[in-house]
VOFIPA-472802 format. One line per 8 residues: number of its first residue (from 1); their letters; for each residue y, z, x of N, C-alpha, C. Coordinates in Angstrom, 2 decimals. Layout:
NUM) A) Y,Z,X,Y,Z,X,Y,Z,X  ...;
END
This chain:
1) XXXXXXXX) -35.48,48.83,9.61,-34.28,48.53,8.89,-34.60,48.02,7.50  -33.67,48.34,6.47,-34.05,47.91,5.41,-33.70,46.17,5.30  -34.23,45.78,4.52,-34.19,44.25,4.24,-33.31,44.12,3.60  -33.02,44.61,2.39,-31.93,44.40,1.19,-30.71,44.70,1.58  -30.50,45.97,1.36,-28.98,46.34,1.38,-28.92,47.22,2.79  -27.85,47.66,3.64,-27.84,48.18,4.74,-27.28,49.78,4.30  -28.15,50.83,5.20,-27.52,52.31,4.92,-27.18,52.87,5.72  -26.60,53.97,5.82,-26.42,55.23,7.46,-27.40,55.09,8.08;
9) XXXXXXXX) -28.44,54.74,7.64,-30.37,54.74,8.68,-30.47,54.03,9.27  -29.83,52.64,8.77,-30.04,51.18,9.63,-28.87,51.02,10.56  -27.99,51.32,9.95,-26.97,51.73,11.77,-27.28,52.48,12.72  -27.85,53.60,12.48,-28.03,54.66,13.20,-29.42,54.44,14.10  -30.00,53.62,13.45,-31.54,53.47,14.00,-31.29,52.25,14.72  -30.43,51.65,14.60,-30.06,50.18,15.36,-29.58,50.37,16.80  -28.10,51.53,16.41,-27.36,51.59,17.57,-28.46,52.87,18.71  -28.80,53.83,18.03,-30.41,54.16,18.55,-31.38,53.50,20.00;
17) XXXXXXXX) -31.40,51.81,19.18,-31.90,51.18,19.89,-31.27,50.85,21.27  -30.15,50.95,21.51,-29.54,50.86,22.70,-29.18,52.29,23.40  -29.41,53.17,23.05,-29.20,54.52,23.57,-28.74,55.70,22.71  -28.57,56.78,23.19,-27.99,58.13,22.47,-26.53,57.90,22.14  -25.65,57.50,23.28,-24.44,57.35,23.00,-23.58,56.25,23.71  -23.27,55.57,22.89,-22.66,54.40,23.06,-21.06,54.39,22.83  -20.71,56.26,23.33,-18.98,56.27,23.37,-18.39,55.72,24.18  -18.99,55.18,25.66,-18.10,54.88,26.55,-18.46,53.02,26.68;
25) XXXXXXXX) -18.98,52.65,25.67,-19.42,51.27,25.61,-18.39,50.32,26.17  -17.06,50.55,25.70,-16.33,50.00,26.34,-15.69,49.57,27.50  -16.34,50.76,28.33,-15.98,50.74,29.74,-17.10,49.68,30.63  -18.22,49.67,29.49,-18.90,48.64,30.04,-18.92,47.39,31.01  -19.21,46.72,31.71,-19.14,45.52,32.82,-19.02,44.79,31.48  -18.17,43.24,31.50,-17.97,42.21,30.53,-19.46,41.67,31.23  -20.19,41.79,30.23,-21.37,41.19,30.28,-21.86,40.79,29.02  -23.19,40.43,28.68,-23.71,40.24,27.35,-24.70,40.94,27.07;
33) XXXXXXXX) -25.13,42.21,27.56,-26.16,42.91,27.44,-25.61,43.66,25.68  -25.08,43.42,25.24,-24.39,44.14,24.12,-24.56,43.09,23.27  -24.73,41.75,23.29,-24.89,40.66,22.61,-25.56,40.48,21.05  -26.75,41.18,21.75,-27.74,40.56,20.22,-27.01,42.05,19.28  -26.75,43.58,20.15,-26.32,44.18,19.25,-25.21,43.86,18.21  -24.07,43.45,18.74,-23.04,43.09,18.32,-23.41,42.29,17.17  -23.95,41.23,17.43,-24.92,39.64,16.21,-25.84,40.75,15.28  -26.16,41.73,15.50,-26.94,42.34,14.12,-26.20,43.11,13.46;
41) XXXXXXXX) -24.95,43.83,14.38,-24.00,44.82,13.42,-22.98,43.52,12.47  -22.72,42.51,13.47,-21.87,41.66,12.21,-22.73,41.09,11.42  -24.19,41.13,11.29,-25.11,40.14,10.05,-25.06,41.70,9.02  -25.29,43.01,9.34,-25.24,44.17,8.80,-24.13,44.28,8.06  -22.96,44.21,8.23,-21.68,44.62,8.48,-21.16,43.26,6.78  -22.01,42.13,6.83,-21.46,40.98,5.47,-22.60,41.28,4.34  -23.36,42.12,4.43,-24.20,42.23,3.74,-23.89,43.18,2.30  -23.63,42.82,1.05,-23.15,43.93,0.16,-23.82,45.09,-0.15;
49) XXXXXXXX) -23.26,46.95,0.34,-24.05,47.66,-0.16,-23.13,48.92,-0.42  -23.43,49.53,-0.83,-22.29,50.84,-1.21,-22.04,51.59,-0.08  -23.29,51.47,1.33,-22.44,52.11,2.12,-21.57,51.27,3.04  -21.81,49.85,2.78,-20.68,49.36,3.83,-19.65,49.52,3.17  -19.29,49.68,2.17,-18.06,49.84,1.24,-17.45,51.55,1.73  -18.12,51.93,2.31,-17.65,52.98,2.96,-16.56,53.07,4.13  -17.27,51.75,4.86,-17.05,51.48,5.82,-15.34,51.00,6.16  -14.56,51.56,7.05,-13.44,50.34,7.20,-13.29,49.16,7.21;
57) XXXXXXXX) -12.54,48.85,6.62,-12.35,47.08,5.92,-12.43,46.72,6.95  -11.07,46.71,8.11,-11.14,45.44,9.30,-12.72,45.25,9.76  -13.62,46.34,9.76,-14.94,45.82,10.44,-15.73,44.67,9.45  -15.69,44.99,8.21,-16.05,44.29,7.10,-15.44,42.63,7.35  -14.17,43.32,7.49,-13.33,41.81,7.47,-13.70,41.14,8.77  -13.57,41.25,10.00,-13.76,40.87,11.29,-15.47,40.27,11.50  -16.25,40.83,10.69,-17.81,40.20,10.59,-18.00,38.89,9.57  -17.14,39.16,8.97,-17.32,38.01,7.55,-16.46,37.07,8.80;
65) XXXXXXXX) -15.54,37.60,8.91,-14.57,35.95,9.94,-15.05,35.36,10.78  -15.99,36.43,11.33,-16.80,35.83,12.79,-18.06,35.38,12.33  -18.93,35.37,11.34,-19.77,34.66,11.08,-19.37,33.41,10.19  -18.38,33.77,9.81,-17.78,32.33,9.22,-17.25,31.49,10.38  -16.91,31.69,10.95,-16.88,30.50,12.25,-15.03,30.49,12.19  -14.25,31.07,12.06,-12.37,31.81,11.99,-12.87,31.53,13.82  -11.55,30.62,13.43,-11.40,30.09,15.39,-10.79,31.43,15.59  -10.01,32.30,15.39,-9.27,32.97,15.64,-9.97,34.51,16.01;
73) XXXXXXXX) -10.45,34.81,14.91,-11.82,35.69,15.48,-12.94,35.14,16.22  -13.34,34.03,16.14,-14.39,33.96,16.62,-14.18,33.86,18.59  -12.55,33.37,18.75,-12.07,33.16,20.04,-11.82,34.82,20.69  -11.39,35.85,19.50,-11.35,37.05,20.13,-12.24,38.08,20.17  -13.33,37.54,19.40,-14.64,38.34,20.08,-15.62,37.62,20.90  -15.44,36.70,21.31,-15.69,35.83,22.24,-15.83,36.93,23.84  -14.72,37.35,24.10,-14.40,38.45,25.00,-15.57,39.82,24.71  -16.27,39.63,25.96,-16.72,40.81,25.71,-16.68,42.62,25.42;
81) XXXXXXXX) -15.03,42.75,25.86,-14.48,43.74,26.13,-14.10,43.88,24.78  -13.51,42.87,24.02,-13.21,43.38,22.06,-14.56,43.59,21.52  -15.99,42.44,21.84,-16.96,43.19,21.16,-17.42,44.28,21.36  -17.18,44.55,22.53,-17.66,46.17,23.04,-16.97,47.60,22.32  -15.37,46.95,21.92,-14.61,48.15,21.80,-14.89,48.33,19.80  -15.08,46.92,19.36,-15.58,47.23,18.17,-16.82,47.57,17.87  -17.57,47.44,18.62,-19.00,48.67,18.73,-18.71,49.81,18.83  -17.97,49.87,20.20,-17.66,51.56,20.09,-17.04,52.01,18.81;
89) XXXXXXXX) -15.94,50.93,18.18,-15.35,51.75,16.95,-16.10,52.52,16.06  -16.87,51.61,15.53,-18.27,51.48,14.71,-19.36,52.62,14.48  -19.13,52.81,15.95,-20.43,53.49,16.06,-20.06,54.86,15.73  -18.45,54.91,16.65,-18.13,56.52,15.92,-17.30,56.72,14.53  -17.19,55.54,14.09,-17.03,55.49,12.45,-18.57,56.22,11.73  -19.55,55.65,12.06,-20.78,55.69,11.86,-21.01,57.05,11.89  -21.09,57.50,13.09,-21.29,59.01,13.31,-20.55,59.94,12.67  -19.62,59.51,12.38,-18.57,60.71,11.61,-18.65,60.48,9.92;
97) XXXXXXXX) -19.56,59.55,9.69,-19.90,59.53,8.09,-20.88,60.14,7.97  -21.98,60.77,8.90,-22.75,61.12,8.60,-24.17,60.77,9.54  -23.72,59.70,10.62,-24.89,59.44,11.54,-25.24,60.79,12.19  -24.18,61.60,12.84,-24.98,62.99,13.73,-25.46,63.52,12.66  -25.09,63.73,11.83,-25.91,64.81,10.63,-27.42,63.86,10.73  -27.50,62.78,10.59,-28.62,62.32,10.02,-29.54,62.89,11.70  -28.68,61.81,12.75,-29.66,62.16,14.17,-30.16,63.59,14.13  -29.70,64.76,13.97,-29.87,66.52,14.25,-31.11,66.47,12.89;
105) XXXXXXXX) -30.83,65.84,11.79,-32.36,65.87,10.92,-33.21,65.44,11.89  -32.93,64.18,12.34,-34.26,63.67,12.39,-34.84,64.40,13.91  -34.10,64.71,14.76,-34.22,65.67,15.77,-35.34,66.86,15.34  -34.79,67.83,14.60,-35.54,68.87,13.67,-36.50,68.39,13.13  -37.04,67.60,12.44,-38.64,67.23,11.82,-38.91,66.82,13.21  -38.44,66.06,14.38,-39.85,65.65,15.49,-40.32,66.56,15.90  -39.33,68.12,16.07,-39.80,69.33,16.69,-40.43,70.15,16.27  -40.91,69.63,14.74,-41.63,70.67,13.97,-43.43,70.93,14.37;
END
């Protein structure tokens, strides 16, 4: 992941880290196995860079509230079932900017 600013690579290589596809995340057991993901997409997510500016505001907005300590967000992602469903949002926000394009590259150079 890059250090500075966050890009399509560092989402994609993040959410990566938990599997191929994380569409049905939501249906997930309320558990915390989704935990530390969730805590790196909102440290990702306040960080200024031109592609989070891509990104939909509420996710922008909902990471800045919840690391700011907003009783109000911080009480409704508290629930594991909202952090889950805003992962899932995320992720296929992510993918439809350009994460599958990037995954099918990087697919094609391992097979070369």
């Amino acid at each position: 992941m890059s250090t500075t600013t966050p890009d399509l690579a560092d989402y994609v290589h993040l959410f990566q880290t938990y599997g191929n596809d994380l569409g049905d995340l939501y249906q997930e057991p309320e558990d915390d196995r989704y935990a530390l993901l969730f805590e790196q997409v909102t440290r990702l997510l306040v960080k200024p860079s031109p592609f989070n500016l891509t990104l939909a505001e509420p996710f922008r907005i909902s990471a800045h509230r919840y690391l700011d300590g907003d009783p109000i967000t911080v009480r409704h992602l508290k629930d594991p079932a909202n952090r889950h469903f805003m992962l899932c949002d995320l992720h296929d926000w992510i993918m439809l900017r350009g994460g599958l394009a990037l995954k099918r590259a990087q697919a094609k150079q391992a097979g070369r």
